[in-house]
N, C-alpha and C positions, 0 to 999 in steps of 0.2 A: 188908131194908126200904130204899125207897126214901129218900135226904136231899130235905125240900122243900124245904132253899135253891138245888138245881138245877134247880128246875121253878121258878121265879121272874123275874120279867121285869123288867129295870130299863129305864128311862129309856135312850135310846140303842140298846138291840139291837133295835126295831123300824126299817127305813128307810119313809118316805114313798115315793112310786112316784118323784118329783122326785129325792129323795137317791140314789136307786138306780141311776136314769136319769144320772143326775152320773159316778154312781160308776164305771158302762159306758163315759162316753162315748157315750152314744146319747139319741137323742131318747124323751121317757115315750113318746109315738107308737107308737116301734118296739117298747118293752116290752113294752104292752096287746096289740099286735097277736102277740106272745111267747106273751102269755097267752092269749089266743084261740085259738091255734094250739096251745097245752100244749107249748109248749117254752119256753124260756129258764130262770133261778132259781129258784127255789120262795116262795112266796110264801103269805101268807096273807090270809082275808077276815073279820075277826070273825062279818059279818053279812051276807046278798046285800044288803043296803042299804050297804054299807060301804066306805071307798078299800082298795086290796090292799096289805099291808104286806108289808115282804122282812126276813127274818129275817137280821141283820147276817151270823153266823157262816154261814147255810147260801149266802148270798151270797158269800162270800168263797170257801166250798169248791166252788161253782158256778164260779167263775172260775178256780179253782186245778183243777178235772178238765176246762176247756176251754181251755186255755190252751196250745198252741203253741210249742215251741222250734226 
């Protein structure tokens, strides 16, 4: 059985497209144009009426399997 405090969203693990865009270093611009293309982050949309949200953690492992040494 699954624990539902793991399926639980707090305050903070949702980014805005702005915080995410911050986060990159890149313009929201370039992000949308990411997501149009279905590359960049992963991201969510509650609603097709709705802004795209970036899931704190799967942003950071997006950055961490694109990342460069």
């Amino acid at each position: 059985m699954k624990n539902e405090a793991q399926n639980t969203v707090e305050p903070g693990d949702l980014l805005t497209e702005i915080e995410a865009a911050r986060i990159l270093r890149i313009k929201k611009d370039t992000l949308r144009k990411w997501r149009q293309r279905k590359k960049g982050p992963p991201y969510v949309q509650p609603w097709p009426w709705s802004s795209s949200l970036y899931p704190r953690k799967e942003l950071a492992d997006w950055i961490s399997a694109n990342t460069t040494t």
